[in-house]
C-alpha beads as a LAMMPS data file, in Angstrom:
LAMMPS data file: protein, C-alpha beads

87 atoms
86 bonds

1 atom types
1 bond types

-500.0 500.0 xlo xhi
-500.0 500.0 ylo yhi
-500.0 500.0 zlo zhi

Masses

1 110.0

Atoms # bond

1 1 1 -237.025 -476.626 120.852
2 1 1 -238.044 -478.502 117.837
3 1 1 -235.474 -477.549 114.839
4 1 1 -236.081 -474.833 111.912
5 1 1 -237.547 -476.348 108.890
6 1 1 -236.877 -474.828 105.470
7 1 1 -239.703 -472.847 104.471
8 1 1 -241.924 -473.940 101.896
9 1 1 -241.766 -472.785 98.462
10 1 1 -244.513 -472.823 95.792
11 1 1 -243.207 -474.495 92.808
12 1 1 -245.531 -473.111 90.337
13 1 1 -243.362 -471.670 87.202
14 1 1 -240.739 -474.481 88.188
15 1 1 -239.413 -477.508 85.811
16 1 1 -237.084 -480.050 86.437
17 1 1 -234.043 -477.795 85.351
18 1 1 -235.014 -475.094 87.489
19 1 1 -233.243 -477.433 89.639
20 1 1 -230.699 -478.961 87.642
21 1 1 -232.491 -482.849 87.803
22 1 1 -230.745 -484.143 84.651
23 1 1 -233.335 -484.517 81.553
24 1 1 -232.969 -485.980 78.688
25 1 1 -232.686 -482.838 76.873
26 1 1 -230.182 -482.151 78.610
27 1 1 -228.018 -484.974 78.374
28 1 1 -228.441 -484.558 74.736
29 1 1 -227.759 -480.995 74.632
30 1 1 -224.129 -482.282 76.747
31 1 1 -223.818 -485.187 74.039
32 1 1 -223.802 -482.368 71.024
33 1 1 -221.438 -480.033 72.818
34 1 1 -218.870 -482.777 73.149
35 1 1 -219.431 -483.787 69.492
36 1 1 -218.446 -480.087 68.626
37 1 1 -215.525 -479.957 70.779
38 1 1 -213.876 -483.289 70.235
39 1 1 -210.880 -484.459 71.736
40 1 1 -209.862 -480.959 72.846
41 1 1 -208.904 -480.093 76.320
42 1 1 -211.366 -478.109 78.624
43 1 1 -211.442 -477.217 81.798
44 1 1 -213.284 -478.906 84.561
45 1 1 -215.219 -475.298 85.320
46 1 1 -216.337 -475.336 81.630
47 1 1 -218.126 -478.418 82.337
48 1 1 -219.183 -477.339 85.722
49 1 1 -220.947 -474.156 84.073
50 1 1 -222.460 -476.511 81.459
51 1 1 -223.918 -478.767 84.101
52 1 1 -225.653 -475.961 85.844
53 1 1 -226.367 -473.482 82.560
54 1 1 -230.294 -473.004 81.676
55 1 1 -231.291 -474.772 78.377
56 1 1 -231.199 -472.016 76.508
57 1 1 -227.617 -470.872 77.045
58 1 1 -226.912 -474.972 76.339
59 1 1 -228.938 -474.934 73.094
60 1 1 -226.445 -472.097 71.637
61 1 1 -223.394 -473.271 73.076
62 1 1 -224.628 -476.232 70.915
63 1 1 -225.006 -474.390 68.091
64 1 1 -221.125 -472.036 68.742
65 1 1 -218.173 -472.760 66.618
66 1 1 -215.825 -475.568 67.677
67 1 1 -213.111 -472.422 67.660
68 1 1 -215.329 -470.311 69.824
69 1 1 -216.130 -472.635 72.238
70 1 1 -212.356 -473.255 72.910
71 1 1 -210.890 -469.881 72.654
72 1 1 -213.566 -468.370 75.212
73 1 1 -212.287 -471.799 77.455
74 1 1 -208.497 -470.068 77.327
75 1 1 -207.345 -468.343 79.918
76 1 1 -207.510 -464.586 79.485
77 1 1 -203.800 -464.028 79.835
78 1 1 -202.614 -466.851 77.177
79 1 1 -205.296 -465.154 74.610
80 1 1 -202.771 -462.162 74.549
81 1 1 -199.576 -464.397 73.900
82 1 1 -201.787 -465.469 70.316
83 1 1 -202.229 -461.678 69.040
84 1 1 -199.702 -461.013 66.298
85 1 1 -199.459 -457.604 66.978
86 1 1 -197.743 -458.745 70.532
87 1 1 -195.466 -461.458 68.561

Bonds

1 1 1 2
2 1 2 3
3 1 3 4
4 1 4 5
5 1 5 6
6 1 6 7
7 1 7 8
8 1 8 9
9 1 9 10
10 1 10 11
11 1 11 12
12 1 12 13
13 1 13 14
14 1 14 15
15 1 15 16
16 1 16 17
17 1 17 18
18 1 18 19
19 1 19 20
20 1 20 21
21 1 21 22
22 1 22 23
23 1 23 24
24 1 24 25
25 1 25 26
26 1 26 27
27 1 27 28
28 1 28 29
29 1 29 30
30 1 30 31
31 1 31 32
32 1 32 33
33 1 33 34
34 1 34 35
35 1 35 36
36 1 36 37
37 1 37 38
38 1 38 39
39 1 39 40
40 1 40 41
41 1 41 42
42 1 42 43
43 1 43 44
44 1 44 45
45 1 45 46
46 1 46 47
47 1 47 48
48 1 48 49
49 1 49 50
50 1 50 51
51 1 51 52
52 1 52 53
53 1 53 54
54 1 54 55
55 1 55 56
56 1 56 57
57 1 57 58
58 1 58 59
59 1 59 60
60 1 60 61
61 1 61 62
62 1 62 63
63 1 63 64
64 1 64 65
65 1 65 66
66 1 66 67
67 1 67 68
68 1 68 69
69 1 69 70
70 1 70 71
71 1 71 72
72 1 72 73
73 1 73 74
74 1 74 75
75 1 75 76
76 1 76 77
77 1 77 78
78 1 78 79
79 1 79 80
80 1 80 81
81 1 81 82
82 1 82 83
83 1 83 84
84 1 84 85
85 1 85 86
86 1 86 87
């Protein structure tokens, strides 16, 4: 018995980052998020989700606060220990 073979899928609709094949607007939309963030800390899953995010979710990361960027990176639990009501 001969083995299954992935079907075949039409690729019309389809670009490169349909499929995450790194671009060149891509690597500079990862080169501009670093440049907002800096030195600071993220996680490894923040980069992950970055790697695989469509353009346009890149292209306003891009564009988000430096402060945004790493208090949406926090861990839900340590965002509560920051309130000052809870202080």
């Amino acid at each position: 018995m001969a083995p299954a073979t992935a079907p075949q899928i039409d690729s019309v609709g389809f670009d490169h980052e349909d499929y995450n094949i790194r671009s060149p607007e891509r690597t500079k939309l990862l080169i501009k998020i670093k440049e907002v963030i800096g030195d600071a800390p993220v996680s490894p899953a923040f980069w992950a989700c970055c790697q695989l995010a469509d353009m346009n979710r890149l292209q306003t990361i891009a564009k988000t606060d430096r402060r945004m960027i790493l208090a949406c990176n926090k861990p839900l639990a340590l965002l509560l220990l920051q309130c000052e009501l809870l202080r």
